[in-house]
N, C-alpha and C positions, 0 to 999 in steps of 0.2 A: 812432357805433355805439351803439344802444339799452344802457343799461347794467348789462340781465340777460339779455343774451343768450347761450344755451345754460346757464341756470340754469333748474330747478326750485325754486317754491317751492310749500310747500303752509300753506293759512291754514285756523285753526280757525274756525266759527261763519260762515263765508265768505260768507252768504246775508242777514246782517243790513247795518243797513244802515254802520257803518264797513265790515266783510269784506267785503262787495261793493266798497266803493272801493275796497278795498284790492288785491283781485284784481283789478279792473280798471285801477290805478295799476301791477302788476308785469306784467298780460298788453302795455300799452303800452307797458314799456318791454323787449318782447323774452322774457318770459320765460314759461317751461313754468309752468300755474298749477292745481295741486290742491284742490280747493274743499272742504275737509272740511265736512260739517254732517249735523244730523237732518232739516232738512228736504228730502228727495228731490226732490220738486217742484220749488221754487226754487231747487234744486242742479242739476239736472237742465238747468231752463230757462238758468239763467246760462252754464254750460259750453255749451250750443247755441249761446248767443249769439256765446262767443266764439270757438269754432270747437275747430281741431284741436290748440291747444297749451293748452285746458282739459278739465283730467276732473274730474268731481265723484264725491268717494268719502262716503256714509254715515260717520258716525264718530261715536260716541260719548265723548266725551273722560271722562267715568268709565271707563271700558271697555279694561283693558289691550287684550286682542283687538283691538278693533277699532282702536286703534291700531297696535297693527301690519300690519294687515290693509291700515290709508293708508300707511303706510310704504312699505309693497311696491306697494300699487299707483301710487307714486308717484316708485321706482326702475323697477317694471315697465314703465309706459309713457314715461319718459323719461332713463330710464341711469341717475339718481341724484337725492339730496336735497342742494338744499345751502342752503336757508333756512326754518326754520321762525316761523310768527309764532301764535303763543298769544293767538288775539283771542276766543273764545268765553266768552261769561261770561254770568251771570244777575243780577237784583238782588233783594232779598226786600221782598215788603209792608213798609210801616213800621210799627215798634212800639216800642216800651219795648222792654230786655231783658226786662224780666219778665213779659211778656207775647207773650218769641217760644218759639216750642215748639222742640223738638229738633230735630223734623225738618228743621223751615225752617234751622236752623241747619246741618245736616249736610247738606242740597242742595245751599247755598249752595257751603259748603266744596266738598262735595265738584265741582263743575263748574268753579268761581273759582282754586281751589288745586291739588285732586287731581288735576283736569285738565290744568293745566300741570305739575307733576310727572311726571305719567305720560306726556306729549309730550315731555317734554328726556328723562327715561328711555328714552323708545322712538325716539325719532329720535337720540343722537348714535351708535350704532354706523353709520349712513347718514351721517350727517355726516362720519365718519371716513372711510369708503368715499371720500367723495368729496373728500379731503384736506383738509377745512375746513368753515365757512362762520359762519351768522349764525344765533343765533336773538333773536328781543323777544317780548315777555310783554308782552302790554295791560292795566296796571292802571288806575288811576283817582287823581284829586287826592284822591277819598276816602281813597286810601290813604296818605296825608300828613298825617293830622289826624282827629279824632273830627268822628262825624257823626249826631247823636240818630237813633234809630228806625230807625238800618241798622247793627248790629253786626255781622249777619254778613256785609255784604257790605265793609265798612270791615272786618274781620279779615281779611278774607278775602285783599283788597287790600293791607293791610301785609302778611301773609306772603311775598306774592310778591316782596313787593321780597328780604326774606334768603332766600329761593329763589334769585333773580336771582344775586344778588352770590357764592353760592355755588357755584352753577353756572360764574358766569365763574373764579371763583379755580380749580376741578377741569378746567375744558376751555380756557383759556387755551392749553397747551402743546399740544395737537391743533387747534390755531388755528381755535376756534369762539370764537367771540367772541357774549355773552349781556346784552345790557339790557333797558331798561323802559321804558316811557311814556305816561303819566299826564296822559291826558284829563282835561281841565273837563266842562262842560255841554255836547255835543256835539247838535247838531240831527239826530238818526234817531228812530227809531220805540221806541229804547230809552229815551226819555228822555221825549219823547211822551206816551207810552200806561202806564198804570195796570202795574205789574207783577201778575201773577196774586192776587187777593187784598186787591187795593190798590182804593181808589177815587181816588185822585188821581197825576198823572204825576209825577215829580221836576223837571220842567222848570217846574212850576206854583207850586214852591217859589226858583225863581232866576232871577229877573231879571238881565236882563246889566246897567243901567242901571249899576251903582257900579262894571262893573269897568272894568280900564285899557283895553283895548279892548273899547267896549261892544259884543258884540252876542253871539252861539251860535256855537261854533266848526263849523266844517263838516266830514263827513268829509274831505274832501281834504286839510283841515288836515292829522289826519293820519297819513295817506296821505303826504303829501310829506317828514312828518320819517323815519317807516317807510324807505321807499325810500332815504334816505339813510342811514339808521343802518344796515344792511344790506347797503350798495354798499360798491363798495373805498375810496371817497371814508374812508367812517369805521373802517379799517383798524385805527387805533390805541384804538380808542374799547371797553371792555368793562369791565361792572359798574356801567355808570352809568343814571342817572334823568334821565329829559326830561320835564318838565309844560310842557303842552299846554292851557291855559287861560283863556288872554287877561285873566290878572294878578286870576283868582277867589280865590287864595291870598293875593295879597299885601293884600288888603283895599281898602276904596272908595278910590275915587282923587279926584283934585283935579278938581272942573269946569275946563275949558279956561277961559281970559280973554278966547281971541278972542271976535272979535263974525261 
């Protein structure tokens, strides 16, 4: 038996390119899939795609309202919530601090941070409704280490993890269980393409060549750890950090000796 069946999950930012695996990794395995995003179009188009156990809801994740608004419309058409995943996030141009403006800084924050606050705020009364469940928070390896010319997206990214661990210590006992995980270089269009502002992609700055497993991780990567952290499989598991990297942190590795 598929091992989200008769679960609801609803994912932030759903149309890019991890959220899309990601939705498509929970609609395969059985489950009801709520596609929150700003982009209507490609929210729209994905939920057609996958029929009648996807709805695509508008959501703003600054935007108390309209998270509530996914909330309900994601008990309304399928009884209940019982896994949220906090994947919407943005990155800012790079710059020195002292040469990033406010604004960019409080964008940042607020979609990276505010927005996952305001989703574990507004989804565990549903979590509870439905005796439990699971929520993860998408941060980044950035948020394990300083990284010149992205402060606010490296702040943004530590924050989440003591968000994380805080949340699992408050909903532990309403058996919602809350972790993290903390993509490398991932091959989507995030990593690609110039952030607004930017003339060069971050993908143009790391090469896989020095890490342990040289190459760009895929979304399915993960997609697959997602799905498990989330499943009853990881029942015991809450407040912890998964990097997702393919050994970008731990620094260049030994060339092989084979021939």
């Amino acid at each position: 038996m598929p091992r989200f069946d008769n679960q609801t999950v609803l994912v932030t930012g759903g149309t890019g390119g991890q959220g899309a695996s990601h939705v498509r990794a929970f609609h395969a395995e059985g489950a009801n899939v709520v596609i929150g995003d700003i982009d209507a179009e490609r929210g729209v188009a994905l939920a057609d795609e996958l029929g009648t156990r996807a709805r695509f809801v508008r959501l703003d994740v600054t935007d108390q309202s309209s998270w509530a608004a996914a909330v309900l419309a994601a008990e309304s058409a399928f009884g209940a919530l019982n896994v949220l995943v906090n994947n919407a996030g943005v990155q800012n141009p790079p710059a020195p601090i002292e040469h990033t403006d406010q604004a960019t800084w409080s964008r940042i924050l607020d979609i990276n941070l505010t927005g996952i606050f305001l989703g574990i705020k507004t989804a565990v009364p549903a979590l509870r409704r439905a005796a439990g469940g699971a929520i993860v928070n998408i941060a980044s390896a950035m948020g394990l280490g300083g990284t010149a010319h992205y402060a606010p997206y490296v702040a943004s990214k530590w924050a989440v993890r003591g968000l994380t661990q805080t949340a699992a210590l408050e909903l532990g006992r309403d058996h919602i269980r809350v972790n993290t995980i903390h993509p490398g270089v991932i091959a989507t269009p995030f990593i690609h393409k110039p952030a607004v502002g930017a003339t060069a992609a971050i993908a143009d700055f790391y090469s896989p060549e020095p890490f342990a497993i040289p190459r760009l991780g895929e979304p399915t990567d993960v997609s697959r750890l997602l799905l498990f952290l989330t499943s009853s499989e990881a029942s015991f598991i809450t407040g912890s950090e998964y990097v997702i990297d393919g050994g970008l942190l731990l620094g260049p590795a030994l060339r092989s000796e084979t021939v």
